[in-house]
N, C-alpha and C positions, 0 to 999 in steps of 0.2 A: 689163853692169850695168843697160840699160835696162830687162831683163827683170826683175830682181833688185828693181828699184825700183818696178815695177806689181806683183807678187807682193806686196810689201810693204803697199803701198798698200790690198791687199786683205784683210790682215789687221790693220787699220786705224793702220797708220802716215797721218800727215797726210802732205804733200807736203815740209817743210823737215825732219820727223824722219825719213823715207827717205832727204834728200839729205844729210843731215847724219850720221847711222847710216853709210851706204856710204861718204862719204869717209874716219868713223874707221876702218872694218874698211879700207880699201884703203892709208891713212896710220901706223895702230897708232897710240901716242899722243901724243897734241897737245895746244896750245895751243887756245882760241877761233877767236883770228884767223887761225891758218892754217886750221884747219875753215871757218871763214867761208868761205878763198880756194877751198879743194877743192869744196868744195858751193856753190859761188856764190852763198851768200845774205846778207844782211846781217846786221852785227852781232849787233843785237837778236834778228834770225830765226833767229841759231844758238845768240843761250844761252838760247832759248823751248824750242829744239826738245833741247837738250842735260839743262835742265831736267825734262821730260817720259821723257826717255828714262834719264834717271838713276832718274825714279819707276818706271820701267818693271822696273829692275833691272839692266838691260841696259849702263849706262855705269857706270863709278865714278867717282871725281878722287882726286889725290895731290897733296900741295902742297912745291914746291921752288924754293928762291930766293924765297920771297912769291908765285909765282905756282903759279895750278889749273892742273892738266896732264887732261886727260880722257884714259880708259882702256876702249876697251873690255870687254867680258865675254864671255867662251864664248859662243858666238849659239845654243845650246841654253839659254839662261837666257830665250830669247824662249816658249819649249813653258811654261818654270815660270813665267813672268809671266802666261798664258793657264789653267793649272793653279791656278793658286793664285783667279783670277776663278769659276772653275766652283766651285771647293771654297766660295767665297765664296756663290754662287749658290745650290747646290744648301743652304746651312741655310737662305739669306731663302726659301728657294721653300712653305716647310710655312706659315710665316707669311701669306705674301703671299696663298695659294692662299683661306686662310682668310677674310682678308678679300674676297678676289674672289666670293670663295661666296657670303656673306654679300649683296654690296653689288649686284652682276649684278643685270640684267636679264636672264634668257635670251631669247635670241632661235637660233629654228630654221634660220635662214639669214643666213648671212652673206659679205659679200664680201673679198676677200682680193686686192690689187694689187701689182705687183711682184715681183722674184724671193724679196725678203725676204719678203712675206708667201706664196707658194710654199711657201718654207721653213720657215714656221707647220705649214703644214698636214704637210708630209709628215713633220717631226718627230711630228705627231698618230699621224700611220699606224705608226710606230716604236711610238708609245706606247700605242695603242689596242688592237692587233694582238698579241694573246698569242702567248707564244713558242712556236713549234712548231709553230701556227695560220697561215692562210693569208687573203691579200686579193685581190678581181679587178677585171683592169685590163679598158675597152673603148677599141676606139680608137686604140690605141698608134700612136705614128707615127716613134717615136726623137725627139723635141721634149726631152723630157728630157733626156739626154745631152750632144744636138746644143746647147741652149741655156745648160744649167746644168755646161758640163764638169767644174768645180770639183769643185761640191757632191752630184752622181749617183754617183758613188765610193767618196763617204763615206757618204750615205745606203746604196748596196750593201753595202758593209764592213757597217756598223751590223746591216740586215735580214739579213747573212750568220749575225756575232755574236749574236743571236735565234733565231735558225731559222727566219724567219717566209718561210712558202712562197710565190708570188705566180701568179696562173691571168690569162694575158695573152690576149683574142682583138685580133687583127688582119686585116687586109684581104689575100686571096690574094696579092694583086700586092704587096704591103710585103716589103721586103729586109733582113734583121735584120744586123746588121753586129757584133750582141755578145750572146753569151749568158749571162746573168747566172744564178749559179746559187743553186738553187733558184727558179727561173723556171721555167715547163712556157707556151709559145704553142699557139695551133689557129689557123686561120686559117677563113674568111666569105667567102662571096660577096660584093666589093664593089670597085667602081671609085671608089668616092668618101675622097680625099682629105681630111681634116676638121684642123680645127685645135684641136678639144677632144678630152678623154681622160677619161675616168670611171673615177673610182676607188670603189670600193664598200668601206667596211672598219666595223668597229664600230659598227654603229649608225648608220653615216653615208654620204654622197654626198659625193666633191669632183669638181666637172666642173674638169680645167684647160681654158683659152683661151688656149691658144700663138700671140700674138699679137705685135707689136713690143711691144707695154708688156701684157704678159703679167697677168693674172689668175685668182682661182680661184672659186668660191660653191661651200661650203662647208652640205649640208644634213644636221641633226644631226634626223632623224626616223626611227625604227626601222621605221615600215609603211615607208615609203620605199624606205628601205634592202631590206628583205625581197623587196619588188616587185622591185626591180633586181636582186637576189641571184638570185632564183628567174630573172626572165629572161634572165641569165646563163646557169645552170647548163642549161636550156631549149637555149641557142645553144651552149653549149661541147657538150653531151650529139652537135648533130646537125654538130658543126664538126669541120674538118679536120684530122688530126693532122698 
């Protein structure tokens, strides 16, 4: 269950709707106060979290004797509460875009901190990156993977579903542990271990910074981009298959 409840967590259950969620799926349905007892939290903190999770879809109630009995839902009802957000998303997103057009400032460089903003960017490279068309990586080190286990998966799946090819160099000595496909590596002369990765795609540079608190800068200039492109294809032309 410990696992069951940081999974949770992660797709943003708060901490009393995890403990509160796991004891109804483990008890089927209840009362409050026994929920309260299973998930050890107080009153209050369970008909907060019972509340939320009814919005959710996810719980229902039936009323017997005068009293609410809470009931779970199919836990496939958690995918349609996350479906029904995106369906929500995707019509604000024409409006919203419109105003952001309008109201921006462009700026050519930008910084990008955390895994969440990571996450910015490389949904960018999904969307920038025409289907069937290809992006180049330098630098690779497996930082990806190793740090974002989750979310490198799905982004793979994602650029599978596209077709979008990806031209990887890396350092001789680097040990690939996963070949993702439509991925093509060469590999470079180079002892030097780095903690950033350059990614080259549409117009644009994002160097990540595989750091403890992780960052990216993100450079939206096409000569830029072109430079990096060409010195690429330069180094992959004379790299190692």
């Amino acid at each position: 269950m410990a696992e069951l409840f940081q999974e949770l967590e992660k797709i943003g259950f708060s901490v009393n709707e995890a403990k509160v969620y796991l004891a109804l799926i483990r008890t089927g349905s209840s009362l409050a106060g026994r929920l309260a007892k299973e998930a050890n939290t107080d009153r209050s903190s369970t008909y907060n979290a019972l509340k939320q999770l009814i919005e959710r879809g996810i719980v229902s109630t039936v009323f017997e004797n005068k009293r609410t009995i809470y009931v779970p839902a199919d836990p496939k009802k958690i995918i349609d509460f996350f479906l029904e957000k995106e369906e929500l998303a995707t019509r604000l997103i024409p409006t919203l875009k419109t105003h952001y057009e309008v109201s921006k400032e462009r700026k050519n460089i930008t910084l990008f901190q955390g895994y969440k903003g990571l996450k910015t960017i490389f949904q960018d490279i999904l969307d920038s990156v025409p289907a069937g068309k290809e992006y180049y990586v330098m630098g690779s080190e497996g930082h990806f993977r190793e740090k974002m286990p989750y979310y490198a998966p799905a982004f793979e799946r994602r650029k599978l579903e596209k077709k979008i090819h990806t031209k990887i160099l890396i350092r001789q000595g680097r040990i690939r542990k996963s070949a993702a496909s439509r991925t093509v590596y060469r590999r470079v002369p180079s002892d030097v271990v780095s903690p950033a990765t350059i990614n080259i795609y549409g117009g644009k540079v994002a160097i990540f910074v595989w750091d403890e608190k992780p960052e990216a800068i993100l450079i939206e200039n096409e000569r830029v981009s072109d430079t990096l492109k060409n010195y690429f294809e330069f180094m992959w032309k004379h790299a190692k298959k």
